[in-house]
mmCIF file as Biopython writes it, N, C-alpha, C and O atoms, coordinates in Angstrom:
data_model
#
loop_
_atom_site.group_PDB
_atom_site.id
_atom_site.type_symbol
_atom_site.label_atom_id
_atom_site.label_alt_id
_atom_site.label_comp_id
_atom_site.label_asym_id
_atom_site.label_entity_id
_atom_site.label_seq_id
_atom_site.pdbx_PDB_ins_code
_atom_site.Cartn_x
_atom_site.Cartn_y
_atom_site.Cartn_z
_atom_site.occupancy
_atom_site.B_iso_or_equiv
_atom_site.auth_seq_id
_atom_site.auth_asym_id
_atom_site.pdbx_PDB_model_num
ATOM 1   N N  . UNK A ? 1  ? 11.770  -0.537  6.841   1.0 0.0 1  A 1 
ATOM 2   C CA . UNK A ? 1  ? 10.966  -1.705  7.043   1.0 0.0 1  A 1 
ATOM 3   C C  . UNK A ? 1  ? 10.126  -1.957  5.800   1.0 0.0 1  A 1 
ATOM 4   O O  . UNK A ? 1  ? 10.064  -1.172  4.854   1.0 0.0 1  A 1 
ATOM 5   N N  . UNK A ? 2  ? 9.403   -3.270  5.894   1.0 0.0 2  A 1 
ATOM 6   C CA . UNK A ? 2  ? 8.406   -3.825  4.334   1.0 0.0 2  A 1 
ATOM 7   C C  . UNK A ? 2  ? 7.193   -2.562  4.323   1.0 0.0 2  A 1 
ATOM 8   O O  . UNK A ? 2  ? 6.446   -2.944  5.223   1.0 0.0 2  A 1 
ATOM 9   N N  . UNK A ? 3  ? 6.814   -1.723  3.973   1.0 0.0 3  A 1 
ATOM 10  C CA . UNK A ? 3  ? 5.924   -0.972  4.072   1.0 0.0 3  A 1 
ATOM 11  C C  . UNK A ? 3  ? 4.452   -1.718  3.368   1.0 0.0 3  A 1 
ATOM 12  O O  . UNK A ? 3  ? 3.298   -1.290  3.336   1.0 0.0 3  A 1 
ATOM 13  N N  . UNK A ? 4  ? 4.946   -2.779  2.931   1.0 0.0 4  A 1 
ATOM 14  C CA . UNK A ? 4  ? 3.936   -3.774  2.199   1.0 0.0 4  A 1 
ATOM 15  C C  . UNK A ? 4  ? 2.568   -4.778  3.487   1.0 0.0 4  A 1 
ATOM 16  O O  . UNK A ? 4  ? 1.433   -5.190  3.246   1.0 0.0 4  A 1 
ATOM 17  N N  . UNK A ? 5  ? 3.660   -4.848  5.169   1.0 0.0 5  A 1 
ATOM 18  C CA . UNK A ? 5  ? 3.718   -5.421  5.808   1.0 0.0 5  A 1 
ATOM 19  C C  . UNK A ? 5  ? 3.062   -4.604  7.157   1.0 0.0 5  A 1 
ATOM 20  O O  . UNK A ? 5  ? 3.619   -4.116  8.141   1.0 0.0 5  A 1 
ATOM 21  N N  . UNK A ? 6  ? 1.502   -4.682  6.721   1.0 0.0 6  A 1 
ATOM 22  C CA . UNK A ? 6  ? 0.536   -3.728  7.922   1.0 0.0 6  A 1 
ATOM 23  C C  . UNK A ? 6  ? 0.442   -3.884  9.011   1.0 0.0 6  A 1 
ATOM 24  O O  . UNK A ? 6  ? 0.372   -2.933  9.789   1.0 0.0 6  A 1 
ATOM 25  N N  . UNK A ? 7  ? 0.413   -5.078  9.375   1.0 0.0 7  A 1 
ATOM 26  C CA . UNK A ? 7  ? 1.201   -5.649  10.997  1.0 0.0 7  A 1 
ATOM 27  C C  . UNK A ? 7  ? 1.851   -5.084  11.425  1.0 0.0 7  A 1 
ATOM 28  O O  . UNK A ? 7  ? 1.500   -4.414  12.397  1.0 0.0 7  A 1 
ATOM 29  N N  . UNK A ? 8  ? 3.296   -5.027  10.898  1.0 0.0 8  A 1 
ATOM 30  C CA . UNK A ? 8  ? 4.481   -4.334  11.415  1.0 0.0 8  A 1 
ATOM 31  C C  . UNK A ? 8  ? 4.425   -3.428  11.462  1.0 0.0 8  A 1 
ATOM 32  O O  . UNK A ? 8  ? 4.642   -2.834  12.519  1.0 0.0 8  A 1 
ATOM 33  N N  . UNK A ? 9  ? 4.108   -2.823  10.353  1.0 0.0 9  A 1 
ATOM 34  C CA . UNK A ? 9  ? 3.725   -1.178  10.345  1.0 0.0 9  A 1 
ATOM 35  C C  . UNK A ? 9  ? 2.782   -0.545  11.576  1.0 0.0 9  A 1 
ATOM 36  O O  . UNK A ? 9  ? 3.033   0.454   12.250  1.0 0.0 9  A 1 
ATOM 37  N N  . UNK A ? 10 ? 1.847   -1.257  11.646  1.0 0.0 10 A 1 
ATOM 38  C CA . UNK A ? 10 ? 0.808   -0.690  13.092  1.0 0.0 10 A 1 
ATOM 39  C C  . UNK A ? 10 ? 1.838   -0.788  14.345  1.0 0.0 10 A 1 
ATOM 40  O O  . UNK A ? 10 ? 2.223   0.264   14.856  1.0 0.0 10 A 1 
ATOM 41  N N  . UNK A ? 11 ? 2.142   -1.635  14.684  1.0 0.0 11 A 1 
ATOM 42  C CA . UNK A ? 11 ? 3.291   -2.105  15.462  1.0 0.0 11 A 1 
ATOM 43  C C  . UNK A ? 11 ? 4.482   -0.844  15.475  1.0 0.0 11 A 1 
ATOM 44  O O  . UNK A ? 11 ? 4.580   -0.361  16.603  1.0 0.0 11 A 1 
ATOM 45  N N  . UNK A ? 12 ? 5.233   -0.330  14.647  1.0 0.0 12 A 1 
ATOM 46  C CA . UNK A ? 12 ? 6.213   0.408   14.694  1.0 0.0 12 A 1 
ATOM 47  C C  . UNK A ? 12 ? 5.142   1.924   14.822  1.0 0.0 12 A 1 
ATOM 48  O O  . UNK A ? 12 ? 5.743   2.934   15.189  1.0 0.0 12 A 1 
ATOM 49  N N  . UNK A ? 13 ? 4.118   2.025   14.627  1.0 0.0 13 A 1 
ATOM 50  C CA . UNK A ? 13 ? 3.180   3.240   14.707  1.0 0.0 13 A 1 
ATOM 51  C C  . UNK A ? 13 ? 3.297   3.124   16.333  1.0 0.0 13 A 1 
ATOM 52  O O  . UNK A ? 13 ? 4.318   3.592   16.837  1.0 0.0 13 A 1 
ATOM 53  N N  . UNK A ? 14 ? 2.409   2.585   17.106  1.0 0.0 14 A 1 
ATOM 54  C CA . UNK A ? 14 ? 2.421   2.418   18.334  1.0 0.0 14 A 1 
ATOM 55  C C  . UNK A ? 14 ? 3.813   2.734   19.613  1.0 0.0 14 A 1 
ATOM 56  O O  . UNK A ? 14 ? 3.984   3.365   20.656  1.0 0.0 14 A 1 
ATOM 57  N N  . UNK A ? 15 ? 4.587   1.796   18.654  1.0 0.0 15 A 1 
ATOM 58  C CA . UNK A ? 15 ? 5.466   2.329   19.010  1.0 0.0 15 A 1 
ATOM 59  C C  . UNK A ? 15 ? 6.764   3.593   19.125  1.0 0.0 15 A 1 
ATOM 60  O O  . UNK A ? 15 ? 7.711   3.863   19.864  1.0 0.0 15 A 1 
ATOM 61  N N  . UNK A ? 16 ? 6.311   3.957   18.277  1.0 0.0 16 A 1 
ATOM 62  C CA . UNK A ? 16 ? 6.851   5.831   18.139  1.0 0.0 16 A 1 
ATOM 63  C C  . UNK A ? 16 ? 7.200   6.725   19.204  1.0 0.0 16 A 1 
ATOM 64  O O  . UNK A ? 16 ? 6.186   7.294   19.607  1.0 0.0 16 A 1 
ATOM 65  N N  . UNK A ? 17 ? 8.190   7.057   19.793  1.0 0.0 17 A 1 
ATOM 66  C CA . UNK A ? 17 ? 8.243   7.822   21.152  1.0 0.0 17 A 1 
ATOM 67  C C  . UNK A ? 17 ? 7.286   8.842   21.173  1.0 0.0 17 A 1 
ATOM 68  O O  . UNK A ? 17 ? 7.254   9.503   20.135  1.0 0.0 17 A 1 
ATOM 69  N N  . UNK A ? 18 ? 6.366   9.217   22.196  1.0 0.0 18 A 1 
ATOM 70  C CA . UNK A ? 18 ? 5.457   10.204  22.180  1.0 0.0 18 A 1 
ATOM 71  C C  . UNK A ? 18 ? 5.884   11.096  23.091  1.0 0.0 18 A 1 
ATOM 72  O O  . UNK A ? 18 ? 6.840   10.846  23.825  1.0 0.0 18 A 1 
ATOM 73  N N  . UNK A ? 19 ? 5.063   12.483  23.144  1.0 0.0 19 A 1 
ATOM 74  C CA . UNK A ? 19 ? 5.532   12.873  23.972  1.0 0.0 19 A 1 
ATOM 75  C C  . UNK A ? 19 ? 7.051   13.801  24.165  1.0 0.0 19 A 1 
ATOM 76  O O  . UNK A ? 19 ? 7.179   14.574  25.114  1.0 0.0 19 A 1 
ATOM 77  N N  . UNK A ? 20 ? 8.265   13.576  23.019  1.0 0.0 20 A 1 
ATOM 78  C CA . UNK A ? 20 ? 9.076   13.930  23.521  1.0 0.0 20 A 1 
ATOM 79  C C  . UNK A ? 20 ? 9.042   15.604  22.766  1.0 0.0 20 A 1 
ATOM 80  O O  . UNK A ? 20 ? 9.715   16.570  23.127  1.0 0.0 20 A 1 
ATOM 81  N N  . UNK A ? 21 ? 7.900   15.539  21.479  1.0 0.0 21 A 1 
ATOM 82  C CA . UNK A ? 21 ? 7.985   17.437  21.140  1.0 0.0 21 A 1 
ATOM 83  C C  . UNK A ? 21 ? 9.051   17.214  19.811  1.0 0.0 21 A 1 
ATOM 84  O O  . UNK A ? 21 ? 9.778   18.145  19.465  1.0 0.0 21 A 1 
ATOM 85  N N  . UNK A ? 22 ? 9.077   15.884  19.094  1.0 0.0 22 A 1 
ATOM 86  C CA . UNK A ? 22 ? 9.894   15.674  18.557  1.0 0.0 22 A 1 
ATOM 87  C C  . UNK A ? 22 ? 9.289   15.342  17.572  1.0 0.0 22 A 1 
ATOM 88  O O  . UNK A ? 22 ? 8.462   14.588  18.084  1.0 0.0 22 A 1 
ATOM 89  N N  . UNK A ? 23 ? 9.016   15.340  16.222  1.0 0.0 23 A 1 
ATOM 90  C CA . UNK A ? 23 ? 8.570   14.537  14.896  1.0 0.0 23 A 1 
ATOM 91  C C  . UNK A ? 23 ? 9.164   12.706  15.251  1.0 0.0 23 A 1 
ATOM 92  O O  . UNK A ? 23 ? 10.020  12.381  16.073  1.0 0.0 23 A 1 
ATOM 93  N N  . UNK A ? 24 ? 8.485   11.919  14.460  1.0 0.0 24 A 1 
ATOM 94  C CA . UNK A ? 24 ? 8.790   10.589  14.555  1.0 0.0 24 A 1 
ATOM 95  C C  . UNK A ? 24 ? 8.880   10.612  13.099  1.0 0.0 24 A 1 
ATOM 96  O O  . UNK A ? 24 ? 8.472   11.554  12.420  1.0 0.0 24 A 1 
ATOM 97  N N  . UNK A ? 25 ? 9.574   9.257   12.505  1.0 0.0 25 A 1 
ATOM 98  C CA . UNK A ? 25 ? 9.202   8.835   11.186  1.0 0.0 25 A 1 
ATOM 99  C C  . UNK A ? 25 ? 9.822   7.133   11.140  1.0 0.0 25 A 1 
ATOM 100 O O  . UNK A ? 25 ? 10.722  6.513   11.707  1.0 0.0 25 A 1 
ATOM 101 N N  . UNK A ? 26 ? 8.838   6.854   10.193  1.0 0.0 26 A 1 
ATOM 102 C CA . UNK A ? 26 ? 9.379   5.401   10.010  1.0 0.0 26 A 1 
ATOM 103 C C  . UNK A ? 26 ? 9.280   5.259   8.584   1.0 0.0 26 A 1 
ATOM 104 O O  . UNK A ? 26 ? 8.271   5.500   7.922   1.0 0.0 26 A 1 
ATOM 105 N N  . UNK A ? 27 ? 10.504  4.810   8.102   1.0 0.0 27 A 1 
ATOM 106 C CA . UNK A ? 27 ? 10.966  4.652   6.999   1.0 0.0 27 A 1 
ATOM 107 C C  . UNK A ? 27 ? 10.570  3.501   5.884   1.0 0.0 27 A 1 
ATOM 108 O O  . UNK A ? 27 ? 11.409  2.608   5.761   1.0 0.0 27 A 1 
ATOM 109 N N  . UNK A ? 28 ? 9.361   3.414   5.036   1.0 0.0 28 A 1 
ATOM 110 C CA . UNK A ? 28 ? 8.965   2.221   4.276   1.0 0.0 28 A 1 
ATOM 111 C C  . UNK A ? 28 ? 9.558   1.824   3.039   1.0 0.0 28 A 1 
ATOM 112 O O  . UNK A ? 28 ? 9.625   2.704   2.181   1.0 0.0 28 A 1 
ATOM 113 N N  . UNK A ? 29 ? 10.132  0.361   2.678   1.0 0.0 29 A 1 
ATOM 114 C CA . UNK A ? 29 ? 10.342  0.048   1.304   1.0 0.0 29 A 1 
ATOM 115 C C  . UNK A ? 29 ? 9.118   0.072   0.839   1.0 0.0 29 A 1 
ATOM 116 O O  . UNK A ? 29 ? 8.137   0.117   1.581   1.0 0.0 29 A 1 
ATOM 117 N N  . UNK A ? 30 ? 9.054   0.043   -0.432  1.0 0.0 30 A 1 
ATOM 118 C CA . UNK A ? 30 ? 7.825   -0.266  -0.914  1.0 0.0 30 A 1 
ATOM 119 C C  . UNK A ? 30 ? 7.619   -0.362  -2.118  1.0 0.0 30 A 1 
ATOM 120 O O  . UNK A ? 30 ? 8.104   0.632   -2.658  1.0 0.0 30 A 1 
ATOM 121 N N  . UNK A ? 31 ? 6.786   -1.562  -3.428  1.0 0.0 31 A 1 
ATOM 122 C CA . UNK A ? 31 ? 6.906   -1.116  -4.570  1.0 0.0 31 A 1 
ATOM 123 C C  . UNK A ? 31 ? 5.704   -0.781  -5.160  1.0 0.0 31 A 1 
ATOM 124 O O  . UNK A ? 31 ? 4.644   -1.387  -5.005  1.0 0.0 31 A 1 
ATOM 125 N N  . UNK A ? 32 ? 5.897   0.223   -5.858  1.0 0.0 32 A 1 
ATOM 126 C CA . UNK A ? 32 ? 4.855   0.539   -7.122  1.0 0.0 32 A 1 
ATOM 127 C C  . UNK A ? 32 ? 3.313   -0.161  -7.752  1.0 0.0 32 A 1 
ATOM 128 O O  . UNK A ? 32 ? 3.252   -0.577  -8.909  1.0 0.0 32 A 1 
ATOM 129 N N  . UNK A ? 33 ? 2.165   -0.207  -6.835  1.0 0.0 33 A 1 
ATOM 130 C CA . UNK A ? 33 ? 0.992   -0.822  -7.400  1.0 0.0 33 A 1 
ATOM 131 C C  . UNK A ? 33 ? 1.395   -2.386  -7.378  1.0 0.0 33 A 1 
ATOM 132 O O  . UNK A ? 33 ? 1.071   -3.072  -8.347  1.0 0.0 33 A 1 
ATOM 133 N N  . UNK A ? 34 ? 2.202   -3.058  -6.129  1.0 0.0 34 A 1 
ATOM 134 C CA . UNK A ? 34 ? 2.482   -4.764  -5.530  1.0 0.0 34 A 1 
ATOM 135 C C  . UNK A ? 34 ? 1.396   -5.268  -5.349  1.0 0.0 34 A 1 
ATOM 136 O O  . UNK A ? 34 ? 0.478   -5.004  -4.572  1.0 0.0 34 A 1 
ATOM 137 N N  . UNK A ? 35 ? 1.561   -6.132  -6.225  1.0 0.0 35 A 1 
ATOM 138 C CA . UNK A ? 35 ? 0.420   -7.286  -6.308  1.0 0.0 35 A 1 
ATOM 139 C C  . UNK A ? 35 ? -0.835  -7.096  -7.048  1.0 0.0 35 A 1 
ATOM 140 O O  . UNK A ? 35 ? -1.918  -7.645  -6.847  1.0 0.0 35 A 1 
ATOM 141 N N  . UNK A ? 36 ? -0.497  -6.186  -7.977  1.0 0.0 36 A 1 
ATOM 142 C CA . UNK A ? 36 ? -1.378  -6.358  -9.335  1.0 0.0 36 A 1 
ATOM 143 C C  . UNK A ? 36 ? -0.410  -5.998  -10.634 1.0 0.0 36 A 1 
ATOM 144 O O  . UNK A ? 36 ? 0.190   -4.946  -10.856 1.0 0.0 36 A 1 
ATOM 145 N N  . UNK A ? 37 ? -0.463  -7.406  -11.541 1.0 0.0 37 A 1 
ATOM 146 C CA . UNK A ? 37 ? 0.976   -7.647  -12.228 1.0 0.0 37 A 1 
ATOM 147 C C  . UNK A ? 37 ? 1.359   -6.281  -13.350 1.0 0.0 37 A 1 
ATOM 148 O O  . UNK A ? 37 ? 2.492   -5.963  -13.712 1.0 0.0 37 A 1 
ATOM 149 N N  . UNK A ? 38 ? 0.020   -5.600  -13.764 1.0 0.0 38 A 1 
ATOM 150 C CA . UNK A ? 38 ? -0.190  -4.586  -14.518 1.0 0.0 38 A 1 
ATOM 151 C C  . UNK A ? 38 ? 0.122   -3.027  -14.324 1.0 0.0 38 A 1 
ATOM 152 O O  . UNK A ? 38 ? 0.151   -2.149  -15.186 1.0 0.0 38 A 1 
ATOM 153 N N  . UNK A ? 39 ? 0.366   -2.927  -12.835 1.0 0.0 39 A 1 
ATOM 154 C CA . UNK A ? 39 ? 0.428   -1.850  -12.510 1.0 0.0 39 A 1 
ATOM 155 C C  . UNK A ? 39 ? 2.137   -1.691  -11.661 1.0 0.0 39 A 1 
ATOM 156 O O  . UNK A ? 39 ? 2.702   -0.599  -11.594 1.0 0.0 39 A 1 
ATOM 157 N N  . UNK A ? 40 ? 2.704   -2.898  -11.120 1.0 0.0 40 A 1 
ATOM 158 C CA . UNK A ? 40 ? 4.266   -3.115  -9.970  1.0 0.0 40 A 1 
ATOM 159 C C  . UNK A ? 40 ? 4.689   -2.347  -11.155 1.0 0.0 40 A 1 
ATOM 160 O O  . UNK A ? 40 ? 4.474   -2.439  -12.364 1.0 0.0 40 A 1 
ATOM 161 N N  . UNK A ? 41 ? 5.412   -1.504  -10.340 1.0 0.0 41 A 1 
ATOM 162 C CA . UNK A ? 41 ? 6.880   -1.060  -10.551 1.0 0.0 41 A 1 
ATOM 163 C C  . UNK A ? 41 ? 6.606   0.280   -12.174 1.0 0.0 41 A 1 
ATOM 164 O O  . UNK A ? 41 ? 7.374   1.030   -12.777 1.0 0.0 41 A 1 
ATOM 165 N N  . UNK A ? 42 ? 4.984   -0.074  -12.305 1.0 0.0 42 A 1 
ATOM 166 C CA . UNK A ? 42 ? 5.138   0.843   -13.525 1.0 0.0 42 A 1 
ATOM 167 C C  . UNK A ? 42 ? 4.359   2.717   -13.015 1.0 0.0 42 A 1 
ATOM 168 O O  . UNK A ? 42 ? 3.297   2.898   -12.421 1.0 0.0 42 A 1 
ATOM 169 N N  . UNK A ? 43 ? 5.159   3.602   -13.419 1.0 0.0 43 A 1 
ATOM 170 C CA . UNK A ? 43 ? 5.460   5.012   -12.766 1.0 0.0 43 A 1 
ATOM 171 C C  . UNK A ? 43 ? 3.841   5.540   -13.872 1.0 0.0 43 A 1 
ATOM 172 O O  . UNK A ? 43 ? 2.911   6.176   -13.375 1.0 0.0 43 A 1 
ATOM 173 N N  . UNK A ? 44 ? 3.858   5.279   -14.726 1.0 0.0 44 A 1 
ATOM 174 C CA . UNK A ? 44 ? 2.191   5.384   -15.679 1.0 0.0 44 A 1 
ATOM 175 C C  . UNK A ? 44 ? 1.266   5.610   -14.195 1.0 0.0 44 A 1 
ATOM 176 O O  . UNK A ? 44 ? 0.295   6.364   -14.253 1.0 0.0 44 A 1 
ATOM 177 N N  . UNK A ? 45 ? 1.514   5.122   -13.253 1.0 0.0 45 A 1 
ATOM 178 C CA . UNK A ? 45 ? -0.226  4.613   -12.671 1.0 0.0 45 A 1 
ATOM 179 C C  . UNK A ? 45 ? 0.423   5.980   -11.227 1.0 0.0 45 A 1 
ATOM 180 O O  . UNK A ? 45 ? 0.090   5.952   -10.042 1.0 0.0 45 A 1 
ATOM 181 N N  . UNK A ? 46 ? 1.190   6.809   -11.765 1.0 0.0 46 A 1 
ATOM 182 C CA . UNK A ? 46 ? 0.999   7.856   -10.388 1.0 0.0 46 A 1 
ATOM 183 C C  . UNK A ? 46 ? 0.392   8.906   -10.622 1.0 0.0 46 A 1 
ATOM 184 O O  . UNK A ? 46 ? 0.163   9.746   -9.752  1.0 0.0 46 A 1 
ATOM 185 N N  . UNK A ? 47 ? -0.060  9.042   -12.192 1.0 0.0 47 A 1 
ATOM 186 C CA . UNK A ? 47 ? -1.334  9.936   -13.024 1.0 0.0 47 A 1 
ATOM 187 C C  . UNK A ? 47 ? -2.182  9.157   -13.358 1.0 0.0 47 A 1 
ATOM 188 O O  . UNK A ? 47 ? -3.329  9.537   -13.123 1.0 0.0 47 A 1 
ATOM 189 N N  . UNK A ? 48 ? -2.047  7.958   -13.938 1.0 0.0 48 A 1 
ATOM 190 C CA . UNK A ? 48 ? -2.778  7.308   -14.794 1.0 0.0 48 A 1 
ATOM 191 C C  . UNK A ? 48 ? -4.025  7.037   -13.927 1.0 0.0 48 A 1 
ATOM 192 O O  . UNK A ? 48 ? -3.782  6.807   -12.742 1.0 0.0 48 A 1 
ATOM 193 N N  . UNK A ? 49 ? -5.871  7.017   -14.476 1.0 0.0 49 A 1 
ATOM 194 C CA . UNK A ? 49 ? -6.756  6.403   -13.645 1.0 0.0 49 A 1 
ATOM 195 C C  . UNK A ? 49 ? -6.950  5.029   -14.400 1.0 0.0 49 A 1 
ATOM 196 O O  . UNK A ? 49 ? -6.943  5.108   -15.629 1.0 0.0 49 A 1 
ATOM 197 N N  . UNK A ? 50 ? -7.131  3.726   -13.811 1.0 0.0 50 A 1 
ATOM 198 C CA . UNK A ? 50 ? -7.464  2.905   -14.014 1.0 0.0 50 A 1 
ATOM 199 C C  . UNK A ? 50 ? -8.920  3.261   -14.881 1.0 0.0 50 A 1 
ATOM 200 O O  . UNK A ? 50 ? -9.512  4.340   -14.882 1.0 0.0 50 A 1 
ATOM 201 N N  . UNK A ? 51 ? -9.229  2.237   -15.477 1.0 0.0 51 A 1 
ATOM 202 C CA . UNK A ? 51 ? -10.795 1.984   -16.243 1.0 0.0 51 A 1 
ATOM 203 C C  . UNK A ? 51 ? -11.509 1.192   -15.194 1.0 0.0 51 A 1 
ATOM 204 O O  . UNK A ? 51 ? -10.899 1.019   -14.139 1.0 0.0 51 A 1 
ATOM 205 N N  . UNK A ? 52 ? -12.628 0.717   -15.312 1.0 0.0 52 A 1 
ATOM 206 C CA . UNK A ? 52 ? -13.212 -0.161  -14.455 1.0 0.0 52 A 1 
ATOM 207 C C  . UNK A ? 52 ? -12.792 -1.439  -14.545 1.0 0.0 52 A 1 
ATOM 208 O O  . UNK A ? 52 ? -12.669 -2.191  -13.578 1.0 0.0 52 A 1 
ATOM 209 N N  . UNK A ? 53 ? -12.497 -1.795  -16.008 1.0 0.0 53 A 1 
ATOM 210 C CA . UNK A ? 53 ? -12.570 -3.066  -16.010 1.0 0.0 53 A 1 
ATOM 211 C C  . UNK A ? 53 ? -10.575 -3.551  -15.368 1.0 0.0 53 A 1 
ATOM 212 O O  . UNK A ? 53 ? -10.218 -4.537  -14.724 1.0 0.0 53 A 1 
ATOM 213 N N  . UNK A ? 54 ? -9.927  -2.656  -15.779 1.0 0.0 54 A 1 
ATOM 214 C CA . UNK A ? 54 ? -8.966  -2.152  -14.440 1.0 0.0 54 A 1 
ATOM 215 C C  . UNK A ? 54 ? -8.890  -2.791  -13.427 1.0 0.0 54 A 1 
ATOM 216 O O  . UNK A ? 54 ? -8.312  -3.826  -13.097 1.0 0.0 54 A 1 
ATOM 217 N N  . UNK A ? 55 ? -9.761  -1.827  -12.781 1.0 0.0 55 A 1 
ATOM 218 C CA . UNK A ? 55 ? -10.141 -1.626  -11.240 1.0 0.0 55 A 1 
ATOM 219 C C  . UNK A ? 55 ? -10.266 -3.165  -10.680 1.0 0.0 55 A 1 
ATOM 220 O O  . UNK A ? 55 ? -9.556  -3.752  -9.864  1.0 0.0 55 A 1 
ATOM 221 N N  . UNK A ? 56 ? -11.716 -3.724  -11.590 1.0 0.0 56 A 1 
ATOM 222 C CA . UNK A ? 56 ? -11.834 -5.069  -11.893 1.0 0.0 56 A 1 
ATOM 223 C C  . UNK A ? 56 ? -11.383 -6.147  -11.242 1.0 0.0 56 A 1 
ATOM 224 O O  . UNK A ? 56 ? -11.730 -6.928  -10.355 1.0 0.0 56 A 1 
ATOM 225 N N  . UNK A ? 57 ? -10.079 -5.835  -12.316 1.0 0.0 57 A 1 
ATOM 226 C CA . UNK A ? 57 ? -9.042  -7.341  -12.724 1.0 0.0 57 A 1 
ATOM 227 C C  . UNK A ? 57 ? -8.203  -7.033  -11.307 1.0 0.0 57 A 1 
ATOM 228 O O  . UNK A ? 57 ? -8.302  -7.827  -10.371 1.0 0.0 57 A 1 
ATOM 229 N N  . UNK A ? 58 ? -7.478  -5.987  -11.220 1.0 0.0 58 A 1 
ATOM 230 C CA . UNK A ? 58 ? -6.642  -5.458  -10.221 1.0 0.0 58 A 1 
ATOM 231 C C  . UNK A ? 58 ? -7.108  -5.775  -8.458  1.0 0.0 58 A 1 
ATOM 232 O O  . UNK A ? 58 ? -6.432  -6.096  -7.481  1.0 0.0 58 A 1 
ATOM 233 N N  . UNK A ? 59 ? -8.778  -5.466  -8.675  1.0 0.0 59 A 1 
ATOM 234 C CA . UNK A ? 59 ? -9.719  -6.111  -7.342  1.0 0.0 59 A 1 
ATOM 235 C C  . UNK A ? 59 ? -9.537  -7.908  -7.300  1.0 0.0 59 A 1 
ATOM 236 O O  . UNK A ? 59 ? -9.686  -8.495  -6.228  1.0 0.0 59 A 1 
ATOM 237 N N  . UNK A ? 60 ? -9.263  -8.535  -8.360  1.0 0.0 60 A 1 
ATOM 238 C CA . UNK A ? 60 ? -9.371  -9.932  -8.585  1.0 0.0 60 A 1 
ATOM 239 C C  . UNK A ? 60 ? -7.898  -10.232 -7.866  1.0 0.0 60 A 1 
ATOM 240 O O  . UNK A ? 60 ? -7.776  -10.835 -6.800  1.0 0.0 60 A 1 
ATOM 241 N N  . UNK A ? 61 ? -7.094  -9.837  -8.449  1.0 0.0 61 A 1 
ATOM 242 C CA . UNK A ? 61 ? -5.428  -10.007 -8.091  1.0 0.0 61 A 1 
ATOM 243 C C  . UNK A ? 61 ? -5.437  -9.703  -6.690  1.0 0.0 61 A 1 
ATOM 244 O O  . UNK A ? 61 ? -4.886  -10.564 -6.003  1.0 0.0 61 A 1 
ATOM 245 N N  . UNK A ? 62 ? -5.847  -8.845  -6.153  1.0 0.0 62 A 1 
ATOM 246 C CA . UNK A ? 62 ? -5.427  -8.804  -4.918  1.0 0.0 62 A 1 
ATOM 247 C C  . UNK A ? 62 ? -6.071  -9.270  -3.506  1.0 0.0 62 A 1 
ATOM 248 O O  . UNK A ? 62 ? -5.769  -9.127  -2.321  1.0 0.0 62 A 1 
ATOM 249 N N  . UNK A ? 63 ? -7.090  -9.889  -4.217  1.0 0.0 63 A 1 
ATOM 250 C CA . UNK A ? 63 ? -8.191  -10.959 -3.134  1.0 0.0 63 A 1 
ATOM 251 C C  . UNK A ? 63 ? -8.886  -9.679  -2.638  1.0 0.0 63 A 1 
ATOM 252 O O  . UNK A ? 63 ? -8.770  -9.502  -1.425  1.0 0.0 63 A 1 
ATOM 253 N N  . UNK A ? 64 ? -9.823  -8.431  -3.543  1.0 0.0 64 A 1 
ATOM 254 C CA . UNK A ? 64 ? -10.887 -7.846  -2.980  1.0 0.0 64 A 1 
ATOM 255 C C  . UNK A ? 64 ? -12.158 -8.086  -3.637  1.0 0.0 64 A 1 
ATOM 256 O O  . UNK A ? 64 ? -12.179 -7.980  -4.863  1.0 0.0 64 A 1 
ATOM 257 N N  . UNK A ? 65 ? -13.133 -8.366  -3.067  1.0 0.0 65 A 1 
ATOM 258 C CA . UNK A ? 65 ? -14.022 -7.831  -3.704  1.0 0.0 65 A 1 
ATOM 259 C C  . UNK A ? 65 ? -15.033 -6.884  -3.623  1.0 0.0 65 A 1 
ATOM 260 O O  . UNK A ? 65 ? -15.677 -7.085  -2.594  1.0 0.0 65 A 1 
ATOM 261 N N  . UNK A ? 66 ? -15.559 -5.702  -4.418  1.0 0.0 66 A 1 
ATOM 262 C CA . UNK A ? 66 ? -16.344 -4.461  -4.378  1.0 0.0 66 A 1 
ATOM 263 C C  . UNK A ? 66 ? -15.037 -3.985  -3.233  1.0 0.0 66 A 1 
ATOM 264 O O  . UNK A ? 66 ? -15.656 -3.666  -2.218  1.0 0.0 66 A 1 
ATOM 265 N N  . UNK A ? 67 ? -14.193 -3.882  -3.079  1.0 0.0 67 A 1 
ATOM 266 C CA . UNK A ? 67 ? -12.976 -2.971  -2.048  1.0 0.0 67 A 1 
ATOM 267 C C  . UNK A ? 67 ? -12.904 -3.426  -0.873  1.0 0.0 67 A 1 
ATOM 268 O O  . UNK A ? 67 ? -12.513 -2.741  0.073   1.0 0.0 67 A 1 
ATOM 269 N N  . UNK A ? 68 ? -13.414 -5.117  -0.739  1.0 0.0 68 A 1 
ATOM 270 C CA . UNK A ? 68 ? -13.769 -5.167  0.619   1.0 0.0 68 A 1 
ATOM 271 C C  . UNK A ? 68 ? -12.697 -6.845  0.408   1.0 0.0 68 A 1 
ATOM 272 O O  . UNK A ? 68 ? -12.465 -7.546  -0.577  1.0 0.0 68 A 1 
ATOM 273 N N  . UNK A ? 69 ? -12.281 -6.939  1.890   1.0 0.0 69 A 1 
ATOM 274 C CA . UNK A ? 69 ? -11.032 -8.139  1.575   1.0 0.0 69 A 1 
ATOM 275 C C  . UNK A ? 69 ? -12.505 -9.404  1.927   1.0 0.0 69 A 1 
ATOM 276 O O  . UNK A ? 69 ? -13.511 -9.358  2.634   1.0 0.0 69 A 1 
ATOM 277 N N  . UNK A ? 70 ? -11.776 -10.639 0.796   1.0 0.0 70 A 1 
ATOM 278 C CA . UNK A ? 70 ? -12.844 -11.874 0.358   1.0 0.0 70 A 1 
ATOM 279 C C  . UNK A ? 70 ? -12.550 -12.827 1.474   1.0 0.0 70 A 1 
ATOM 280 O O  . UNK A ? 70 ? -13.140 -13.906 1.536   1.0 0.0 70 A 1 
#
């Protein structure tokens, strides 16, 4: 499933057989730092720390502000 896609995702959580003594798993696509153009798809940012001004631009791109949705 879109692992991008938190709706669904809560949704397929909930729904997980419980109960049976069994592990569950649900399987996510997903890409690399989506939806900040500086960071998709680039493997740098699974060590790399952002700078602030980073953090910043990356908070701008993705409609947060101070970490909180605008």
């Amino acid at each position: 499933m879109d692992g991008h896609d938190t709706d669904a995702l809560a949704e397929q959580i909930k729904n997980l057989p419980n109960g049976s003594g069994k592990p569950g798993a649900i399987i996510c696509d997903t890409v690399k730092g989506k939806g900040v153009d500086f960071m998709e798809d680039d493997n740098n940012w699974h060590y790399r720390v952002p700078k602030p001004e980073e953090v910043e631009e990356a908070h701008k791109q993705l409609g947060l502000v101070e970490g909180e949705a605008a």
